[in-house]
VEXNULUM-643876 format. One line per 3 residues: number of its first residue (from 1); their letters; for each residue x, z, y of N, C-alpha, C. Coordinates in steps of 0.001 Angstrom, whole numbers, always signed. Example, Ala and Ser with C-alpha at 12.3 -4.5 7.8 and 13.67 -1.06 7.14 Angstrom:
REM residues 2
1) as) +13190/+7800/-5690/+12300/+7800/-4500/+13200/+7800/-3300 ~ +12850/+7080/-2250/+13670/+7140/-1060/+12900/+7870/+30
***
This chain:
REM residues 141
1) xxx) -14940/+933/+694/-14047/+1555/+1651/-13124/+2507/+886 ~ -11982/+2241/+1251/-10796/+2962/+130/-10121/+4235/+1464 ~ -10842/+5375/+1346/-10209/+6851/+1599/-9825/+7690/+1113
4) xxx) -9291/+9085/+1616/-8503/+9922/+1127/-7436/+10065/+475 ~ -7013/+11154/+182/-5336/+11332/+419/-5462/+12232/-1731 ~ -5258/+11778/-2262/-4368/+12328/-4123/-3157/+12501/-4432
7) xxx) -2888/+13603/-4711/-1632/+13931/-5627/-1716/+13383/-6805 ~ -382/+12611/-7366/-425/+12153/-8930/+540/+12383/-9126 ~ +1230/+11876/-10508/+2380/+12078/-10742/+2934/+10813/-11578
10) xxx) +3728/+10305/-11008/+4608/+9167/-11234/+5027/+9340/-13163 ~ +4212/+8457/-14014/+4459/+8643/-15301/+5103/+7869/-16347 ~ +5796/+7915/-17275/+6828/+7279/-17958/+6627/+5898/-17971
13) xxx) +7703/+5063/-17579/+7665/+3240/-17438/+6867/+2789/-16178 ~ +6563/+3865/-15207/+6157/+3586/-14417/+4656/+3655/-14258 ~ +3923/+4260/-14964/+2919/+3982/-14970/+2139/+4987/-14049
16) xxx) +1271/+4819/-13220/+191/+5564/-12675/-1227/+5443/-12580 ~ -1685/+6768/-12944/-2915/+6902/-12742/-3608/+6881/-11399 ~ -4523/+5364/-11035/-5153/+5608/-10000/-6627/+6851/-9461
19) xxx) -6547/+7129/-8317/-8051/+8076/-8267/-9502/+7463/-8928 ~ -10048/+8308/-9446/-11258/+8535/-10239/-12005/+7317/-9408 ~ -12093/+7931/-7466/-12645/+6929/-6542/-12596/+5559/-6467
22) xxx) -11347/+5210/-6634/-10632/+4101/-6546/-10611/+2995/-7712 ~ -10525/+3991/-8488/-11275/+2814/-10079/-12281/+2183/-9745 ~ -13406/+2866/-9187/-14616/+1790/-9074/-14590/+810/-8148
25) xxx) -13537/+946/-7332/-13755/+24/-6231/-13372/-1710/-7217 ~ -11885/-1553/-8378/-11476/-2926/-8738/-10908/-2793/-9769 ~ -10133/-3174/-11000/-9234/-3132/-12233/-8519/-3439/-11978
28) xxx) -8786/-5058/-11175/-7788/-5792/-10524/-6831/-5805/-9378 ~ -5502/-5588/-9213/-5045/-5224/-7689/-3861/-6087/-7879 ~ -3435/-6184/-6542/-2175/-7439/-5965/-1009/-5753/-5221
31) xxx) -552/-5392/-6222/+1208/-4841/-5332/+1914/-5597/-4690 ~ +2610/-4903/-3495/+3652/-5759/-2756/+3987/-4004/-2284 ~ +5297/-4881/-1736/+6286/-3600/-832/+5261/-3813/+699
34) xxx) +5166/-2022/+763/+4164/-2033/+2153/+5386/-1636/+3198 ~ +5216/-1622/+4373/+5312/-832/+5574/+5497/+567/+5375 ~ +6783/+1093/+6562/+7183/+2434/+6231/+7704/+3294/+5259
37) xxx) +7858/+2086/+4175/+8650/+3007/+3108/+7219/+2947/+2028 ~ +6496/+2858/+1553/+5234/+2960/+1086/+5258/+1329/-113 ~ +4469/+1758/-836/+3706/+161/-1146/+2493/-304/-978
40) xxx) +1745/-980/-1071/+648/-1690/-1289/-279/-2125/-2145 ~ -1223/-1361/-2173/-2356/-1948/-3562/-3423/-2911/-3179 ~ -3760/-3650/-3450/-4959/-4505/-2942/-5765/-5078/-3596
43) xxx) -7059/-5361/-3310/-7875/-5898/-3735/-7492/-7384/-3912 ~ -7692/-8430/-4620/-7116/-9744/-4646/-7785/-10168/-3329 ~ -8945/-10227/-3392/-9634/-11118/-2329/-9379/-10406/-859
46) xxx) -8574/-8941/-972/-8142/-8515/+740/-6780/-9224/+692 ~ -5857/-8992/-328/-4562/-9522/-526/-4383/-11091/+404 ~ -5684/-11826/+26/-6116/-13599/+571/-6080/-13008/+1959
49) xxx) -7278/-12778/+2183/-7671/-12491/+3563/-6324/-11746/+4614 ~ -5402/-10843/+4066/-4466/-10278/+4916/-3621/-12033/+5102 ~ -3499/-12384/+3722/-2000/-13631/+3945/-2603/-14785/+4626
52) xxx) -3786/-14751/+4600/-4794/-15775/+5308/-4443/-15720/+7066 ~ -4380/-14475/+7580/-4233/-13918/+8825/-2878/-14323/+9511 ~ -2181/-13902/+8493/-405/-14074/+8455/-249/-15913/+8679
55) xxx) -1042/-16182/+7624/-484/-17974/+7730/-1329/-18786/+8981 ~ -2545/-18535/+9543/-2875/-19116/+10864/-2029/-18838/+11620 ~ -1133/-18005/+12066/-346/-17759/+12641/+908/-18890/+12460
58) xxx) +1831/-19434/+13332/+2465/-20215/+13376/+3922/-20548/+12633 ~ +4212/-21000/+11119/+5110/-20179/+10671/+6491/-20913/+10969 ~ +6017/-21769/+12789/+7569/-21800/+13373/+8431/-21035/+13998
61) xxx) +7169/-20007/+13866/+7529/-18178/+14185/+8461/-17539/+13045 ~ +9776/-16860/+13144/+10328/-16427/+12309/+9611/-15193/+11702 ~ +9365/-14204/+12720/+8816/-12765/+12395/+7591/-13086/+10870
64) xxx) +6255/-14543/+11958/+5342/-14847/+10929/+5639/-15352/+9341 ~ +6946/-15647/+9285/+7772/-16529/+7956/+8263/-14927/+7339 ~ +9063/-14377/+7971/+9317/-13200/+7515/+8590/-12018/+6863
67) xxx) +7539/-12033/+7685/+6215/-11107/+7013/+5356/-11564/+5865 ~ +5400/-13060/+5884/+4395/-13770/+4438/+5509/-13401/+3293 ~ +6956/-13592/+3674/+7884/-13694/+2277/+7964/-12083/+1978
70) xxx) +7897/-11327/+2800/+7847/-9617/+2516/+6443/-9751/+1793 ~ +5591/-9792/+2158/+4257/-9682/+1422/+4489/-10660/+312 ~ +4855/-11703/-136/+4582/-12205/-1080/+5564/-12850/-2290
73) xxx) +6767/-12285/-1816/+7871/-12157/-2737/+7825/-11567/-3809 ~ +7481/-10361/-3633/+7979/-9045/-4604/+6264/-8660/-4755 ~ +5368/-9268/-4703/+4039/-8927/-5142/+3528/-9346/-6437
76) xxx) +2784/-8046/-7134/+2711/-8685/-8669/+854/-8428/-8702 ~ +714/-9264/-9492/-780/-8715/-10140/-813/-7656/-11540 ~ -1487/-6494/-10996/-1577/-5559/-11806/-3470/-5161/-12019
79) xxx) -3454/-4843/-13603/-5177/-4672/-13910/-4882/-3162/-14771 ~ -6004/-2545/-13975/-5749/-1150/-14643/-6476/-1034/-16016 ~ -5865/-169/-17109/-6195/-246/-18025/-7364/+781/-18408
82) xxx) -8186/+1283/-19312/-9240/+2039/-19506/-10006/+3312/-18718 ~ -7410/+3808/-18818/-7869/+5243/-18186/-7925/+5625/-16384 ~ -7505/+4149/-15856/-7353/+4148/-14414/-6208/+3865/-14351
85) xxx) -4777/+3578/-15123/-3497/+3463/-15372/-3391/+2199/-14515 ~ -2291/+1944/-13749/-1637/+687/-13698/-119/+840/-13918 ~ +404/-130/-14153/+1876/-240/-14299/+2589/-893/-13134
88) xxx) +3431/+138/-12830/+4275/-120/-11319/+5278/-1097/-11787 ~ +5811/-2178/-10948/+7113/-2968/-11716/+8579/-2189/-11065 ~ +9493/-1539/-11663/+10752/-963/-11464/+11376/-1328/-10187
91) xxx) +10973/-2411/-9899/+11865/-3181/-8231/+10849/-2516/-7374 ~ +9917/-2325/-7541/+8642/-1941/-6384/+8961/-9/-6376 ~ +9295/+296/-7228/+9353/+1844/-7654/+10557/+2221/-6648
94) xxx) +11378/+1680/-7164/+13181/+1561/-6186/+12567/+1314/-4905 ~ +12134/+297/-4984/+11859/+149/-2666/+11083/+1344/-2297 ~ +10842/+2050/-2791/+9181/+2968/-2353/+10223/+4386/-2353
97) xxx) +10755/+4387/-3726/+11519/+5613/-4117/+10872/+6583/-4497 ~ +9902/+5851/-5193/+9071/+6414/-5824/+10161/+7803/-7422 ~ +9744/+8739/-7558/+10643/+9599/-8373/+9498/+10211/-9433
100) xxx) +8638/+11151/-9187/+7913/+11833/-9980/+6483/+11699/-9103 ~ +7023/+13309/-8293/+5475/+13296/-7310/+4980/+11815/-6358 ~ +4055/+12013/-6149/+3689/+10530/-5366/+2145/+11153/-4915
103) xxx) +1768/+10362/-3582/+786/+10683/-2716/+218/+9074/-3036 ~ -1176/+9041/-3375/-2281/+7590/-3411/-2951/+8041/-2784 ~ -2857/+7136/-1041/-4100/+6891/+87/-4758/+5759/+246
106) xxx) -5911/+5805/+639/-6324/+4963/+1007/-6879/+4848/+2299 ~ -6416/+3651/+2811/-6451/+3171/+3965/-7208/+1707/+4240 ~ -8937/+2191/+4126/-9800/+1660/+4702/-9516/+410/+3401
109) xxx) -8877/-637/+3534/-9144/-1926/+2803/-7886/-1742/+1294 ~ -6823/-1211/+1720/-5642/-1009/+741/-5347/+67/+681 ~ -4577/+463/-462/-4025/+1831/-1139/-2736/+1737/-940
112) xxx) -2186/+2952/-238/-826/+3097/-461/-342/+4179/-1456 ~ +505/+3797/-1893/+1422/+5019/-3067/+2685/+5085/-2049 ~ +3200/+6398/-2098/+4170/+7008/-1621/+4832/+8188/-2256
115) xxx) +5884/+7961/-2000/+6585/+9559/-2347/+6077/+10283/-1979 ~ +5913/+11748/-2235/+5047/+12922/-2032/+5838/+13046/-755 ~ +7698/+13583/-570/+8109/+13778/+267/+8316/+13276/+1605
118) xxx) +8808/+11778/+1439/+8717/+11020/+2417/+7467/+10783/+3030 ~ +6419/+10713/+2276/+5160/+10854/+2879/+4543/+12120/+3768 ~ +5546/+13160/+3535/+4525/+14088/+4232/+5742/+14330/+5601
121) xxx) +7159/+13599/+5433/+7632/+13591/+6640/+7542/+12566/+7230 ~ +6694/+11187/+7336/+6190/+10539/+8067/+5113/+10717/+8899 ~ +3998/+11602/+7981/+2838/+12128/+8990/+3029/+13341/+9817
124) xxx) +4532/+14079/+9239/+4778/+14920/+10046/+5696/+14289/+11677 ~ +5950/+13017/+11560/+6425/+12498/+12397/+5118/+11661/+13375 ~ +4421/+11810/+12972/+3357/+11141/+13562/+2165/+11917/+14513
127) xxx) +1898/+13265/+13616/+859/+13719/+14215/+1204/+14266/+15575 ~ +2272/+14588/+15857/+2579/+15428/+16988/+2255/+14055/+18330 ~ +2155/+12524/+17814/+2170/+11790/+18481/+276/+11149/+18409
130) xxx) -450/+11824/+17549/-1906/+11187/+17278/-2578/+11053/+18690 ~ -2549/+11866/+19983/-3334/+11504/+20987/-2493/+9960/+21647 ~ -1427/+9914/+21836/-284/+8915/+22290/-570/+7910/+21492
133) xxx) -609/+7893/+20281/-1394/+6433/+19309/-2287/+6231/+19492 ~ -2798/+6995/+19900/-4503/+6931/+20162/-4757/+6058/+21451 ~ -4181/+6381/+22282/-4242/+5592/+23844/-3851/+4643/+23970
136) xxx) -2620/+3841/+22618/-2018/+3301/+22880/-3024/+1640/+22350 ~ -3863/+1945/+21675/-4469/+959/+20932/-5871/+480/+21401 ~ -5954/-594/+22029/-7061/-1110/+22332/-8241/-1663/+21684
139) xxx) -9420/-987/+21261/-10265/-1265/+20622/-11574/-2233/+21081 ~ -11119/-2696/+22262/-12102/-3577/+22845/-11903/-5107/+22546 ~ -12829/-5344/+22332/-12419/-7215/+22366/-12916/-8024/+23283
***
């Protein structure tokens, strides 16, 4: 289970250090451009399972065609090296806007990296709405 919220700092050629936590979970991870401005770290075998979800879905559906080529266009395989390092690719850095500071969360199955800033005015756009998200989502099946 991939939680909590790290400050890092975005380091020369792109490189970042993942959390101490987060090392043990894999070496191995699948980047793509995430949702909201953010990117995406993944486990290979969640990476399957998300595009797995995406492709039962009907892809005479545009939205469903649209969301596999966002996820799987601009997605690279990255293996972290000794010290927890991975190397960001420059096109993924630009979509994110990624600069120096940067926020690594994790969110239950995937890691997001974010700008420090944009990240903390998205949750500042959000929390004032957490009971309203909350109601809005049906957890029953």
């Amino acid at each position: 289970m991939l939680i909590g919220k790290y400050y890092h700092h975005l380091e020369a050629k792109g490189r970042l250090s993942l959390p101490a936590k987060f090392r043990s979970v894999s070496k191995n991870w699948i980047v793509t451009r995430g949702l909201d401005g953010c990117l995406f770290l993944l486990q290979e075998s969640n990476f399957k399972k998300e595009l797995e979800k995406i492709a039962e879905s009907s892809l005479t559906k545009k939205a469903n065609r649209d969301l596999l080529r966002l996820m799987t266009n601009e997605a690279q395989e990255l293996s972290s090296d000794d010290n927890g390092r991975v190397n960001l690719p420059d096109y993924l850095i630009d979509f994110a806007h990624l600069v120096k500071n940067v926020v690594v969360v994790g969110s239950l199955n995937h890691i997001e990296v974010w700008d420090q800033e944009r990240y903390h005015n998205y949750i500042d756009q959000i929390e004032g709405r957490a009971e309203e998200i909350a109601e809005s989502i049906s957890l029953e099946k």
